[in-house]
N, C-alpha and C positions, 0 to 999 in steps of 0.2 A: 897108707896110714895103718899104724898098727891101733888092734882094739884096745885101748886105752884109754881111763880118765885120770888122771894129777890134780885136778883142782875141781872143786863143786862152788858154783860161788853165787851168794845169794845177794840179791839185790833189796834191801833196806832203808826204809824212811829215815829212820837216825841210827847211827851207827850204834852210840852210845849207849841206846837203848837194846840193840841187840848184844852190844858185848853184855850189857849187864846180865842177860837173859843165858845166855850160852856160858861164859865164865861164873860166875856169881850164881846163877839160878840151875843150872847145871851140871859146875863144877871143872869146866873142860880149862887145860892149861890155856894160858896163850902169852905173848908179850902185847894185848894190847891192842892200839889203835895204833899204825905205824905208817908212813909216809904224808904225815900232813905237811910237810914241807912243800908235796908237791900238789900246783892245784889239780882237781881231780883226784888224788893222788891216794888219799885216807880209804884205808883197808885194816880189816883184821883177819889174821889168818890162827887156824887152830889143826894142828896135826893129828886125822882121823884112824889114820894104822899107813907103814911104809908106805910112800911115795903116792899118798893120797891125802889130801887138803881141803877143807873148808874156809873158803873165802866170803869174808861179808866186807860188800862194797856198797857205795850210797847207790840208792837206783838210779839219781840223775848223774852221778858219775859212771856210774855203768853204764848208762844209754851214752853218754859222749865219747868213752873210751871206746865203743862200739859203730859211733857213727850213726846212731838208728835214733828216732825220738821216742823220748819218755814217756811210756804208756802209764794206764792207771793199771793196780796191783791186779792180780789174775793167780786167784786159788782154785789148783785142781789139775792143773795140764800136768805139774809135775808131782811128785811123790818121794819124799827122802823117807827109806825104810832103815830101822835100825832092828837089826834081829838079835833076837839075847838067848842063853844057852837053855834057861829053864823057863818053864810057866810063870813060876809067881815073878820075876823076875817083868813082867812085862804089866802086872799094877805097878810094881815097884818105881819102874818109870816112868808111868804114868803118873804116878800122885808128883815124885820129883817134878817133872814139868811144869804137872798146874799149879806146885809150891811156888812154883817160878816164874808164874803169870802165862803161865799156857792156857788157850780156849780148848776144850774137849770136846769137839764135833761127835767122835764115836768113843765112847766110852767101849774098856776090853770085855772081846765077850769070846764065845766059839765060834769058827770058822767054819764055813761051807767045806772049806778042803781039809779040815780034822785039826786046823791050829785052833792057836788064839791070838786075836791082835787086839788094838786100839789103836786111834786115832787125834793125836793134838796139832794144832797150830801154832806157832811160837808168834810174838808179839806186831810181828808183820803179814802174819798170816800164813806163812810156809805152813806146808802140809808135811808131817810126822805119820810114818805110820810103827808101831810098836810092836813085831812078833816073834812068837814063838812057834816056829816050825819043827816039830819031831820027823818030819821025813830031812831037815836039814841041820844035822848034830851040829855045835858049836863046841867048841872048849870053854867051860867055867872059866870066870876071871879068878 
């Protein structure tokens, strides 16, 4: 197996609710909710940079496409971090977010290792973390 990931894909109480949150409250392209034709089937997907994908799928269609039973939600085991090129760059997304119904567990501040991050939840409680690492240059958008 090569070290790869293609798809990141979150498991979600109402879809609808989360595309509003991700397209609408975030601004990310998509086409939408697509495969409702089939049952189980309804997904949205959002294109995060080359050959890397954010998938939101229902959580009880997850657990069935999966074969495994549908647990209750569980914030904390994982962490989607989005890193941006400058400092102010990471309230900037922060305040975006909670425009768009994000909870703020950790508001951005200074890092132990010399960034700065913050920390949101999107409306199912996925955990966001927001930084700005100077030992890890980015290119400005």
């Amino acid at each position: 197996m090569k070290p790869r990931i293609s798809v990141i894909t979150l498991g979600v109480d109402s879809l609808e609710r989360a595309l509003a949150f991700y397209r609408d409250g975030l601004g990310w392209p998509t086409k939408g909710i697509v495969g409702r034709e089939f049952e189980h089937g309804a997904v949205v997907f959002f294109d995060l940079q080359p050959h890397l994908k954010l998938a939101l799928f229902a959580r009880t269609s997850l657990a069935h496409d999966a074969g495994v039973a549908a647990g209750a939600a569980s914030v904390g085991e994982c962490v989607l971090s989005h890193n941006v090129a400058a400092r102010q760059e990471v309230d900037q997304v922060m305040l975006q977010a909670q425009a768009a119904g994000a909870r703020i567990p950790q508001p951005a501040r200074d890092t132990f290792w010399g960034g700065y991050a913050g920390y949101f939840q999107d409306p199912d409680g996925h955990l966001w973390e927001v930084a700005w690492n100077p030992k890890w240059p980015l290119p400005e958008d």
